[in-house]
C-alpha positions, 0 to 999 in steps of 0.5 A: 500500500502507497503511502501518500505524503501529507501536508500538515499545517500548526492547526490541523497537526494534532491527531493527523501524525501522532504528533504535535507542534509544541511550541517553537520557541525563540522564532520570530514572528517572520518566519512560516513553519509548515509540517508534512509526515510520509512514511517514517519521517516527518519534516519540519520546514522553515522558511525565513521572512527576516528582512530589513524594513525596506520592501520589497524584501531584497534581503534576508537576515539569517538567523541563528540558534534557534530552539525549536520544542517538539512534543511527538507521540513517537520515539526519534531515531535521527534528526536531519537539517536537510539543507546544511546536511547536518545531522542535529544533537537532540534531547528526548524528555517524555514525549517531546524533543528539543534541538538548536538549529545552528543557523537559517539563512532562507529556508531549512528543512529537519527531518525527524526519523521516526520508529 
């Protein structure tokens, strides 16, 4: 059977992956955070609007050691910023993990291995 990706918004994460989005902490209100779940992985995509005041946004600051919060219904094998190709430290307490992201310039995405 074809397991199909889902696209996972913060409203509706709840109860569509087991998981929920806990909180991410220490991001600024300029960046877009989306979820999706396929297979045994769920990624954690994170766009970054951090501009100067000047528009149209000609550039983006990036942003660095950001603590992001997980509560997952899961257990976490591996932790996976995709774009700097770096496997991230992670610490699991109860049903919830927390991480630093080192750095985001525009656009990361985390995946998080399940099982």
């Amino acid at each position: 059977m074809k397991q199909n990706s889902k696209n996972i918004n913060r409203r509706s994460f709840v109860g569509k992956t087991g998981a929920i989005a806990a909180g991410l902490t220490l991001l600024p209100g300029s960046f877009e955070v989306s979820m999706r779940k396929k297979g045994n992985s769920l990624f954690v995509y994170l766009i970054n609007f951090t501009s100067e005041m000047k528009r149209p946004i000609q550039k983006i600051i990036p942003c660095a050691n950001i603590r992001i919060d997980i509560l997952i219904n899961e257990k976490v094998k591996r932790l996976k910023a995709l774009c700097l190709e770096k496997n991230l430290k992670f610490t699991s307490k109860g049903n919830s993990i927390s991480f630093v992201l080192p750095v985001i310039k525009d656009y990361e995405v985390m995946e998080i291995k399940l099982g």
